[in-house]
C-alpha positions in Angstrom: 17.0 -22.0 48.8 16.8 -19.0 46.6 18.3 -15.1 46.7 15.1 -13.9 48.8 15.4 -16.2 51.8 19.2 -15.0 52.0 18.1 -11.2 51.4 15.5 -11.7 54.1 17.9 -13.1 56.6 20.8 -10.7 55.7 18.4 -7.8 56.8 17.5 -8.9 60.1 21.1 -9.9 60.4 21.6 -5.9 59.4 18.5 -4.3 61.2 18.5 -6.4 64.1 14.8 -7.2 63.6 12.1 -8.6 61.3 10.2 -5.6 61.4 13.3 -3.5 60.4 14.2 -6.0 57.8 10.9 -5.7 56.1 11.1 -1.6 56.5 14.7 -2.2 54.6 13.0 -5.0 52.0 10.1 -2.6 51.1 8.1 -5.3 52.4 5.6 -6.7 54.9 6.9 -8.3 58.2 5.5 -11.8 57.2 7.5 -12.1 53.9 10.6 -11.7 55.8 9.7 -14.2 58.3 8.2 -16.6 55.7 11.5 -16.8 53.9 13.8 -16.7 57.2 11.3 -20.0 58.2 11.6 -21.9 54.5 14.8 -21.2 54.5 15.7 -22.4 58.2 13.3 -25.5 57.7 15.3 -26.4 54.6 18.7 -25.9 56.4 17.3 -27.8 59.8 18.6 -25.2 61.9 17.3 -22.4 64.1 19.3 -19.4 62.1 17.5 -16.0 64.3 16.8 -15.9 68.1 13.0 -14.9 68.0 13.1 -13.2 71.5 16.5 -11.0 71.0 16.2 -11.0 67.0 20.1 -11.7 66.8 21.8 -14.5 64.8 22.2 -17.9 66.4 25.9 -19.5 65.7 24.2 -21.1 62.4 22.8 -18.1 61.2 26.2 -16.6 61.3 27.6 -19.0 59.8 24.5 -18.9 57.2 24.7 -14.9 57.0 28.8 -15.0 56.4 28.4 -17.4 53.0 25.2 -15.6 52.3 26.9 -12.0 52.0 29.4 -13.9 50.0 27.0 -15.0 47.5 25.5 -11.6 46.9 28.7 -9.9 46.6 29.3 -12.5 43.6 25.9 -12.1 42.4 26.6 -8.1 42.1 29.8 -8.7 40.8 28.3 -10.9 38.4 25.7 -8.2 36.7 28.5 -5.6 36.3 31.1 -7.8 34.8 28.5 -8.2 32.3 27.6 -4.9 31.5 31.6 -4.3 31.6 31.3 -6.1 28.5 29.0 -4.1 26.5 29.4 -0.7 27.6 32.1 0.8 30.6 32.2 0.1 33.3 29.3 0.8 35.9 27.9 -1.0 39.3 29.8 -0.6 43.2 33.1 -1.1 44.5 33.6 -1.1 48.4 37.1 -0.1 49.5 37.9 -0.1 53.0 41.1 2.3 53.9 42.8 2.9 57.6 42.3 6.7 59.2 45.5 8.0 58.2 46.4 7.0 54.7 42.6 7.7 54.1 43.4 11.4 54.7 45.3 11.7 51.8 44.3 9.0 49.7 40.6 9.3 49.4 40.0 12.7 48.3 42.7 11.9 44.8 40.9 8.4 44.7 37.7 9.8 44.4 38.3 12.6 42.0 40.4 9.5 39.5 37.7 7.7 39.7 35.2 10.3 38.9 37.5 11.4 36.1 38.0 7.6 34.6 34.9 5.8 35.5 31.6 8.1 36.4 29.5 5.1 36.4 31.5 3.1 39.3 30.0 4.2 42.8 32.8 3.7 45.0 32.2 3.3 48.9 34.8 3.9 51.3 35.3 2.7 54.9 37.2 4.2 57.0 38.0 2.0 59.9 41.0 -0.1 61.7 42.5 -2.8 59.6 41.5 -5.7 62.2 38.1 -4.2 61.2 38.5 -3.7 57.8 40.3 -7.7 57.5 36.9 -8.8 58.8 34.7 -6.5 56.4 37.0 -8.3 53.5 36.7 -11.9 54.3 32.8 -11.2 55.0 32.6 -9.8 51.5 31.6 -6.5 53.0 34.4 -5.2 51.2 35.7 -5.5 48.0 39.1 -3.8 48.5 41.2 -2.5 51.8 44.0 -0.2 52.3 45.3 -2.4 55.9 48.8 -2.3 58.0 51.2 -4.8 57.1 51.8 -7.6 57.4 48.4 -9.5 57.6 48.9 -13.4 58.5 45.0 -13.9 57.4 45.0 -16.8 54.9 41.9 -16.0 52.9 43.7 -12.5 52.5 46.1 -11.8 49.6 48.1 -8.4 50.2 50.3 -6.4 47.7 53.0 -3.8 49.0 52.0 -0.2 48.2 54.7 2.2 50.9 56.1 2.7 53.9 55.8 5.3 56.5 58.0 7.1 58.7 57.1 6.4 62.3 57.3 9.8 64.2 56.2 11.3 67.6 54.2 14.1 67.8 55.3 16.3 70.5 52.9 19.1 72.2 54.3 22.4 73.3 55.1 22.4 76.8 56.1 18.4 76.7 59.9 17.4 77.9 60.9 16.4 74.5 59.3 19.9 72.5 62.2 21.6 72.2 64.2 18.3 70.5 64.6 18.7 66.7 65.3 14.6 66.0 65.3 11.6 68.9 66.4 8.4 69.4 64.6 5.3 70.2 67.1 5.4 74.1 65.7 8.6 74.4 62.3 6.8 74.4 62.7 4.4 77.4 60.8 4.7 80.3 58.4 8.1 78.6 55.0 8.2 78.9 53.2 7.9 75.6 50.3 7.6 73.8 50.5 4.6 72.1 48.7 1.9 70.2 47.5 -1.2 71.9 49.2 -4.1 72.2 47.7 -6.8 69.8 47.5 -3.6 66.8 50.5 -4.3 63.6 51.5 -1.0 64.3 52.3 -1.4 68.4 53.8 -4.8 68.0 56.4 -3.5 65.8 57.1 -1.3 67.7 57.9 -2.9 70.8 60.0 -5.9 68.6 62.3 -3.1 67.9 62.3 -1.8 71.1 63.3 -5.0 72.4 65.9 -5.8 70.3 67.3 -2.1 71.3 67.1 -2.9 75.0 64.4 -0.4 75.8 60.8 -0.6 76.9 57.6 1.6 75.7 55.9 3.6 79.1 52.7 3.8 78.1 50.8 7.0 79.3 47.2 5.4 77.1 47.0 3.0 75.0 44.3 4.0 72.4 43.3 2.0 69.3 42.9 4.8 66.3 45.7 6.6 65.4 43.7 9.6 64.0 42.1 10.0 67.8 46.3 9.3 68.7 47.1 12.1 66.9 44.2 14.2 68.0 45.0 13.8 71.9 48.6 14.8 70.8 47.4 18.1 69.1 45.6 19.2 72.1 48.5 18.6 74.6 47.7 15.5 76.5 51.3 14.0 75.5 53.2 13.1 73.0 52.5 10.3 70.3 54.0 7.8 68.2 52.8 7.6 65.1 52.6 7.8 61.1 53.6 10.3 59.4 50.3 10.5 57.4 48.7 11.0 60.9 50.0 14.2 61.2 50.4 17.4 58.2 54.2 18.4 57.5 53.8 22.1 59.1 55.3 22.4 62.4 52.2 24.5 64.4 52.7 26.4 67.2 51.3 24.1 69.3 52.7 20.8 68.3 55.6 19.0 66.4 56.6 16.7 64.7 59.7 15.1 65.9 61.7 11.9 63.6 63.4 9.2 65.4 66.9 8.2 64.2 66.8 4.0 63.5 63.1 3.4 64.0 62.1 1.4 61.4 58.7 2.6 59.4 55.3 1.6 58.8 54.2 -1.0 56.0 51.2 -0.3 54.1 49.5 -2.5 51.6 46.0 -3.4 49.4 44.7 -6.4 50.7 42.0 -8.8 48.8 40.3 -12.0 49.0 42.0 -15.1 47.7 38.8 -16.7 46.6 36.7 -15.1 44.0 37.9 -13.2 41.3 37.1 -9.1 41.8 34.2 -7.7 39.8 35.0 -5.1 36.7 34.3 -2.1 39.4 36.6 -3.6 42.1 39.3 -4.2 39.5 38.6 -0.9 37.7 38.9 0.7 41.5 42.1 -1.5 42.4 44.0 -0.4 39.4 43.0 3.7 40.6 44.9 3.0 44.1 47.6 1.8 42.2 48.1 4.7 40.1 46.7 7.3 42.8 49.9 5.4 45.2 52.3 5.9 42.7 51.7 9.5 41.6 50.8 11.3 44.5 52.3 8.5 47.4 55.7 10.1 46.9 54.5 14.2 47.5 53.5 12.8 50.8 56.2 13.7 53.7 57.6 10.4 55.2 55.4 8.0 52.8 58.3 5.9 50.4 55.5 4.3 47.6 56.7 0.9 46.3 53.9 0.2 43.6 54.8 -2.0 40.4 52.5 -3.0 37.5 50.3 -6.2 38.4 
């Protein structure tokens, strides 16, 4: 087994095809299937479905430790060079839609400003999403909802978040300056899905408060939440980091006395040690958190020295 056969078979993994994978080698389709083959017949398994070009339950087994190995192998080279110059190579951060709003833009500007030879990659995406992208190795880093019961997945506390609703003008409750969570029960609204952190929180505290959540949708993205909000299909519960501060003309934001707020945290794997990028990017959320996490209305940043 060698790096090529598990490049080969990461591609078609990626591509969906030998004749992509070869396209995304720089190759010739019969060096990608060469080293898929040595590398099955050395495995004595069947890892790629010839006729739909997918990944068989081996090869994703195959293709999960694979992108593990290669992550480590990356990590490896720029640890090194760490050592005799600064540091330079990729780190892969994954962040959720709303703190990604504010977050990103002063995280990419630090690390511009503090290490020009780091090429940082961001994903913005959910954080059941982003928890698979991390234990894949996909990711190096991710900005998820807490808490995460995942135990490959170490998380660190970085704030909490108001929990809001965004009211549209013309909605029963526009013309309310704070709520309760009794004035709540039995409204239609935009909500999260059962299953999401943020929704199950939600209705535990409901419950406990005698009261019951009427959803009018249940949509999984907050940012597309908030959107539906803005443009006056109902009213939303949500982040504050899902919404700006102003109060517009055509929407609100509305708090809710004794709703308890969001958690937000950096997750990373418990195996493996990060690579100097990833460490070099972890310690810039930290500081990016604590500086600017407090100018942010309803965010209550939490970070200590690690």
């Amino acid at each position: 087994m060698d790096l090529r056969q598990l490049n080969a078979l990461l591609a078609v993994a990626d591509t969906g095809s030998f004749s992509a994978a070869a396209r995304a080698l720089h190759t010739v389709q019969s060096n990608v299937s060469t080293h898929v083959a040595r590398l099955e017949k050395e495995l004595g398994s069947v890892l790629i479905d010839r006729a739909t070009g997918r990944l068989t339950e081996e090869g994703e087994l195959v293709a999960a430790r694979a992108r593990r190995v290669r992550a480590e192998l990356d990590a490896l080279v720029a640890d090194l060079a760490s050592l005799h110059d600064e540091v330079a190579g990729t780190a892969r951060i994954g962040v959720i839609g709303t703190t990604a709003r504010w977050l990103v833009p002063r995280l990419v500007d630090a690390m511009r400003a503090r290490h020009p030879k780091v090429r940082v990659v961001v994903v913005d995406a959910t954080t059941t999403s982003l928890t698979l992208q991390l234990t894949s190795g996909l990711l190096d880093l991710a900005v998820v909802n807490l808490p995460l019961s995942d135990p490959e997945i170490r998380t660190d506390h970085l704030f909490d978040e108001d929990r809001l609703l965004v009211v549209p003008a013309g909605h029963p409750l526009y013309e309310r300056d704070r709520l309760t969570l009794a004035d709540l029960d039995g409204e239609p609204l935009l909500l999260e899905p059962k299953g999401t952190g943020f929704r199950d929180h939600l209705d535990e505290q409901c419950r406990q408060a005698g009261i019951e959540l009427e959803p009018q949708a249940e949509v999984d993205g907050m940012r597309l939440l908030a959107s539906l909000a803005f443009q006056g299909f109902g009213a939303a519960l949500l982040p504050a980091s899902a919404a700006p501060s102003w109060v517009g003309g055509e929407w609100k934001r509305v708090p809710i006395d004794g709703l308890e707020g969001r958690s937000v945290g950096l997750a990373t794997r418990r195996k493996g040690m990060l690579s100097a990028p990833a460490r070099a990017l972890r310690d810039v959320v930290l500081d990016v958190v604590r500086t600017e996490g407090p100018k942010q209305p309803g965010i209550h940043a939490d970070v200590t020295d690690r």
